[in-house]
C-alpha positions in Angstrom: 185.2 147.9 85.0 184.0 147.1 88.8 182.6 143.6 88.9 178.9 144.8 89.9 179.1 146.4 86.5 180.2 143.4 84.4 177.4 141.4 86.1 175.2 143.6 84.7 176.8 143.6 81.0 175.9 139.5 81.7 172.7 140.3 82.4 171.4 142.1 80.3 172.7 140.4 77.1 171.0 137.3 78.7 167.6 139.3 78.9 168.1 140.5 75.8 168.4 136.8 74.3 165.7 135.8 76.2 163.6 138.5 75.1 164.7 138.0 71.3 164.0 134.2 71.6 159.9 135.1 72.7 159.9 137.6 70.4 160.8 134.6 67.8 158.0 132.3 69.6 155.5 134.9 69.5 155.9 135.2 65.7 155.7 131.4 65.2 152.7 131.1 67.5 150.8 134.0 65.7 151.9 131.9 62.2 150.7 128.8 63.7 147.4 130.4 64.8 146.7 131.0 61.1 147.7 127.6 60.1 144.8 126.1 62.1 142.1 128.6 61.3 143.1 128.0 57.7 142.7 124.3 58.5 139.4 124.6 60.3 138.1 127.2 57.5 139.1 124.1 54.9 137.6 121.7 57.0 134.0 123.7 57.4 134.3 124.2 53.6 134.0 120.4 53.3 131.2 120.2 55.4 132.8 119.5 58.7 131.6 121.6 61.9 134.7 123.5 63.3 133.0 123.8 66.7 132.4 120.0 67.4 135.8 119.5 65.8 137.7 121.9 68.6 135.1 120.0 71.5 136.6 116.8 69.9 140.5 118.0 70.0 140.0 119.9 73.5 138.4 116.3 74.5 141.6 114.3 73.1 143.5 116.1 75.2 142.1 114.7 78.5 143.6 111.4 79.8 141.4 108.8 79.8 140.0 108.9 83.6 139.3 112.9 83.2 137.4 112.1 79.5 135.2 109.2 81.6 134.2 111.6 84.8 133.5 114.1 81.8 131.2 112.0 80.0 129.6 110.4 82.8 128.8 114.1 84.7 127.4 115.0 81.2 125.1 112.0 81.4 124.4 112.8 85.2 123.4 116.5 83.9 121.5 115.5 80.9 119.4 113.1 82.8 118.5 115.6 86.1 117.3 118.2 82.9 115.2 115.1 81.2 116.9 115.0 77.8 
């Protein structure tokens, strides 16, 4: 077998792994997806709002000088509209 050819062989089982692995990942994530909608679906059941919840965790995310500029740009916006 040449050596371009056993390159190739390389290659491809590599793809193939890595192509297996996301195929895993993609599973998992699709699993996990029904995990939280289960949790938020729970949650709303015990009269919690799902929507404010995801503003809250997509706000926990932010470091602390991105969740200030946030806050204060929503006060800047509120107050030019008069609320």
């Amino acid at each position: 077998m040449p050596d371009g050819q056993a390159d190739k062989g390389i290659s491809a089982q590599r793809l193939k792994s890595f192509i297996q692995r996301i195929e895993r990942l993609e599973e998992e994530k699709k699993t996990l997806g029904a995990d939280v909608r289960e949790v938020y679906a729970e949650a709303k059941s015990g009269g919690f709002d799902p929507k404010i919840m995801r503003k809250v965790i997509s706000f926990r995310k932010l470091d602390k000088a991105e969740r200030q500029e946030q806050e204060a740009l929503m006060q800047v916006y509120l107050d030019a509209i008069g609320e």
